[in-house]
C-alpha positions in Angstrom: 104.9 10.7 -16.0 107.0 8.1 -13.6 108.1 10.2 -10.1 107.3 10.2 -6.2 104.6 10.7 -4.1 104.1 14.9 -4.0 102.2 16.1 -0.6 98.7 17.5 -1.8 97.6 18.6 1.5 99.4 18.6 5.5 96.6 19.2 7.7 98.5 20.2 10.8 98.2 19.0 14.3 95.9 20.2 16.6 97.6 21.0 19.9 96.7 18.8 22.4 94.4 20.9 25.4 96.1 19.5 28.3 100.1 20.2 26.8 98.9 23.4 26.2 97.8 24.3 29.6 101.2 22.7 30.7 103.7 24.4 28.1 104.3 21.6 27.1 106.4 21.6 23.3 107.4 18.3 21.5 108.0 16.9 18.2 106.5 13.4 17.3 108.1 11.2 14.4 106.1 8.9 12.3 105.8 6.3 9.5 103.5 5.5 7.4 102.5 4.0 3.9 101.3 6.2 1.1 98.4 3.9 -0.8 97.9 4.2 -4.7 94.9 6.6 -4.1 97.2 9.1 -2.3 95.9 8.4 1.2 98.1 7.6 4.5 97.7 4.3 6.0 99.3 2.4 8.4 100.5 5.3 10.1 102.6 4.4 13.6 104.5 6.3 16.2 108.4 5.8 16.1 109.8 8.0 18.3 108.6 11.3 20.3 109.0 13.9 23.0 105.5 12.8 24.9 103.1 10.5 24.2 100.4 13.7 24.9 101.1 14.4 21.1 100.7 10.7 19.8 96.9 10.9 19.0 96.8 14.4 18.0 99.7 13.6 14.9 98.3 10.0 14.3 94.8 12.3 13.8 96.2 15.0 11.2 98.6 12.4 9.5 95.7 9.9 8.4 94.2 14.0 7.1 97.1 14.0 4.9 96.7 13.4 0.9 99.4 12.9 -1.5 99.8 12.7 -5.3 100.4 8.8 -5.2 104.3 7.5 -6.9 103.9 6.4 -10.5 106.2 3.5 -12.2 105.5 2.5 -15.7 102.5 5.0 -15.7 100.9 3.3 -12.6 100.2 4.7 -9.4 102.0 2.3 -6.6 102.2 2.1 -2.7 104.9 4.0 -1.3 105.9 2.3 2.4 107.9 3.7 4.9 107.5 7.4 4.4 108.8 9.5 7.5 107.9 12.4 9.0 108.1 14.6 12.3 105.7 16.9 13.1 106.8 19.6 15.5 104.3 21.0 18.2 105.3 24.7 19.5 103.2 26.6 21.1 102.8 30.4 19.6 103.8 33.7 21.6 100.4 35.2 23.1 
């Protein structure tokens, strides 16, 4: 049946060693296309706290895996899909 891209699986950022040891907390935005196997691609940075998260989200974004959008039965790219993944460290 027709319908959107459904997340399969988020594999979440690792935090980044040296904004750890800082405390440092952020939140990076992206955008990226979701290709007619489900896959991210052309994933890019619009907007963040720190570039010390960029390469850490870029990593687990390209991770990610979707159910692909179907029209007329056939699985289709699905550009300019947004997301922000937050990085907060936990209480220890």
């Amino acid at each position: 049946s027709d319908g959107d891209a459904v997340p399969m699986v988020r594999v979440p950022p690792e935090y980044p060693m040296r904004a750890a040891q800082r405390g440092l907390e952020g939140w990076v935005s992206l955008e990226f296309t979701i290709s007619v196997t489900g896959a991210v691609k052309d994933a890019q940075v619009l907007d963040s706290t720190s570039s010390i998260f960029h390469r850490s989200a870029l990593s687990a974004i390209r991770k990610w895996k979707y159910n692909p959008k179907v029209v007329d039965g056939k699985a289709v790219e699905q550009p300019g899909e947004r997301v922000t993944l937050d990085f907060v460290l936990e209480d220890g």
